[in-house]
C-alpha positions as a Markdown table, in Angstrom:
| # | Residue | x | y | z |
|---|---|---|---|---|
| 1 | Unk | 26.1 | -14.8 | 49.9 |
| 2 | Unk | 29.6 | -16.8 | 49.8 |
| 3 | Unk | 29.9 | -20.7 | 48.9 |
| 4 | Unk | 32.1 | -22.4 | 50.7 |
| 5 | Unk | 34.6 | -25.5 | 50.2 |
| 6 | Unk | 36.6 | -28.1 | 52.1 |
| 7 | Unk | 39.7 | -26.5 | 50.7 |
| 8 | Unk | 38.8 | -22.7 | 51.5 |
| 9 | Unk | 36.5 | -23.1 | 55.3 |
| 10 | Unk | 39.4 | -22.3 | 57.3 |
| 11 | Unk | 40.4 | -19.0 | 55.5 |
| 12 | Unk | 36.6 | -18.1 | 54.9 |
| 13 | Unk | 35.2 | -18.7 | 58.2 |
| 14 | Unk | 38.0 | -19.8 | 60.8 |
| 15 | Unk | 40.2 | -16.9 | 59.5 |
| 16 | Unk | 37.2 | -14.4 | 59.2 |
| 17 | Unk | 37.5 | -10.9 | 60.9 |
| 18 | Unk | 33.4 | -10.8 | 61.4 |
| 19 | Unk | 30.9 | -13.5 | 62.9 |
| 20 | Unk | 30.3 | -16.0 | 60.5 |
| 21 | Unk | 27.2 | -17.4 | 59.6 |
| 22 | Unk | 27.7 | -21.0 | 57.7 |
| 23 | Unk | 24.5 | -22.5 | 56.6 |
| 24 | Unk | 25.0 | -26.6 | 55.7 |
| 25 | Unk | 22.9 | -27.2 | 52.9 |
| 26 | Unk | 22.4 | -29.8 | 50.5 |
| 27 | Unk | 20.4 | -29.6 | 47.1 |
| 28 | Unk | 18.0 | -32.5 | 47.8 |
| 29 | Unk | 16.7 | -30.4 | 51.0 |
| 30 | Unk | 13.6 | -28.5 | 50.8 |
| 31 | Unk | 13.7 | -26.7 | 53.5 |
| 32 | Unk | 17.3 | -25.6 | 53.0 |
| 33 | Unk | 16.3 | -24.0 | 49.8 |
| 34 | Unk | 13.5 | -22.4 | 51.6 |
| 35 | Unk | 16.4 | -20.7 | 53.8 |
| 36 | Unk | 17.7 | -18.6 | 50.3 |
| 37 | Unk | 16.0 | -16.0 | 50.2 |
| 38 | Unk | 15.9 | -15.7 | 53.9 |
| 39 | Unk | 19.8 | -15.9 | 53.9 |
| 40 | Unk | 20.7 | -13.5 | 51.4 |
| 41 | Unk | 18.1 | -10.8 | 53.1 |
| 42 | Unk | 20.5 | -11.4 | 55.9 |
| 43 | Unk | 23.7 | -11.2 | 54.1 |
| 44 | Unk | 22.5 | -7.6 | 52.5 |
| 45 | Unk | 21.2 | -6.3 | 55.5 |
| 46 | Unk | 23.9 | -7.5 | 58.3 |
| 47 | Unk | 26.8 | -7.6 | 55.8 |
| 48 | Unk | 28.9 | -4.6 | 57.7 |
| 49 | Unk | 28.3 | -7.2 | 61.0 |
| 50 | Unk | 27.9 | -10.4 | 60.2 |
| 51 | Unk | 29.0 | -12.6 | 56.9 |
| 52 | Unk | 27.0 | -14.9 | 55.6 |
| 53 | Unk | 28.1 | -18.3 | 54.0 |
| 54 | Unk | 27.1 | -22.0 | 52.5 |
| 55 | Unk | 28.6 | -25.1 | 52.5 |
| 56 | Unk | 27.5 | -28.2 | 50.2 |
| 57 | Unk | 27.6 | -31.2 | 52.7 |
| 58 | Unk | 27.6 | -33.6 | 49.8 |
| 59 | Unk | 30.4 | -31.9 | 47.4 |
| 60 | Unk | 32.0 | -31.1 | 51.0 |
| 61 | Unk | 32.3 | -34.0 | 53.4 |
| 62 | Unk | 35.3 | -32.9 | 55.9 |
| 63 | Unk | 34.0 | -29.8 | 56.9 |
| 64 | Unk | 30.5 | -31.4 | 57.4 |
| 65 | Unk | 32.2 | -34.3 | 59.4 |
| 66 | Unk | 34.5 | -32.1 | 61.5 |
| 67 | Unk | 31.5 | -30.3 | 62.8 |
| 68 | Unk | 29.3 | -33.4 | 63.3 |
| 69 | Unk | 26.6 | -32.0 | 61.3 |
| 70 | Unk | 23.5 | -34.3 | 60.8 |
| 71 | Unk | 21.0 | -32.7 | 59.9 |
| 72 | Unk | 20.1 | -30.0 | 57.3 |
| 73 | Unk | 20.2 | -27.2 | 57.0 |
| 74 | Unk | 22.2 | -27.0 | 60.3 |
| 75 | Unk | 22.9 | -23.1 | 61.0 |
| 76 | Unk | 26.5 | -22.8 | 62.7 |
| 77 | Unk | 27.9 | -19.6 | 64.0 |
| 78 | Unk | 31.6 | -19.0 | 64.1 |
| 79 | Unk | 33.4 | -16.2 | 65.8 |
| 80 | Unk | 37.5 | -15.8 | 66.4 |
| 81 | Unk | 37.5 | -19.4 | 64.1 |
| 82 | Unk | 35.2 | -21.1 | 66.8 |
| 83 | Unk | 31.4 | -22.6 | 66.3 |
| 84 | Unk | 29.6 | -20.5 | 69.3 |
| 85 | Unk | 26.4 | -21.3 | 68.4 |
| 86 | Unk | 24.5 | -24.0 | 66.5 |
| 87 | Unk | 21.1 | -24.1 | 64.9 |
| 88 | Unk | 19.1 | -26.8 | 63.3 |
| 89 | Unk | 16.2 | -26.3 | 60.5 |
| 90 | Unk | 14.5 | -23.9 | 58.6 |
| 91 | Unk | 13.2 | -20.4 | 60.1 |
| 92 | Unk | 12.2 | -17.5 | 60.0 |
| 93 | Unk | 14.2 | -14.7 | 59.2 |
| 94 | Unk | 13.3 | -12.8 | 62.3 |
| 95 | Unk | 13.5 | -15.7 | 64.2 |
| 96 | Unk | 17.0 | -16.2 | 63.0 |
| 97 | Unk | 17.8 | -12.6 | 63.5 |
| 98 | Unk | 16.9 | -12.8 | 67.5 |
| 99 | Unk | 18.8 | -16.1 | 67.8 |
| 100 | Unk | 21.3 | -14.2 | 66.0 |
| 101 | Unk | 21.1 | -11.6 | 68.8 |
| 102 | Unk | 23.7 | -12.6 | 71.0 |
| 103 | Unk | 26.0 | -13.1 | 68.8 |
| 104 | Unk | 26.2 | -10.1 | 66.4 |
């Protein structure tokens, strides 16, 4: 699993040939480091379909801004450089991988 700046989102994610999963995290969150382990299952096991990244909201503020994200972690799905899906909190990885569903 990929970290993510300000200065490389666009060719990481908006330039990205595969859906892209972006996870906005913070370090203070619980929850978001609940999501870890659940997150890089996901990378290893949907890596040929789907990549999986993070992006620190605090060390990262335009990105976070630009997408209006409030609340963490906040899930964002991105496909042909577009957000087509948003999520927000922790869950489940299976959970994840059927809201996932549509978009894999």
């Amino acid at each position: 699993m990929t970290g993510v700046t300000d200065a490389d989102f666009a060719a990481e994610v908006i330039g990205a040939e595969l859906p892209v999963l972006v996870e906005f995290t913070a370090d203070w969150c619980p929850p978001c480091r609940q999501m870890a382990p659940v997150l890089k299952a996901l990378a290893f096991e949907e890596g040929d379909r789907l990549k999986v990244v993070q992006l620190d909201v605090d060390s990262n503020p335009e990105t976070t801004n630009a997408y209006k994200v409030l609340s963490m972690p906040t899930f964002m799905v991105f496909r042909g450089g577009e957000p087509v899906k948003s999520m927000v909190g922790a869950r489940a990885k299976r959970r994840l991988l059927e809201e996932l569903a549509d978009v894999l």
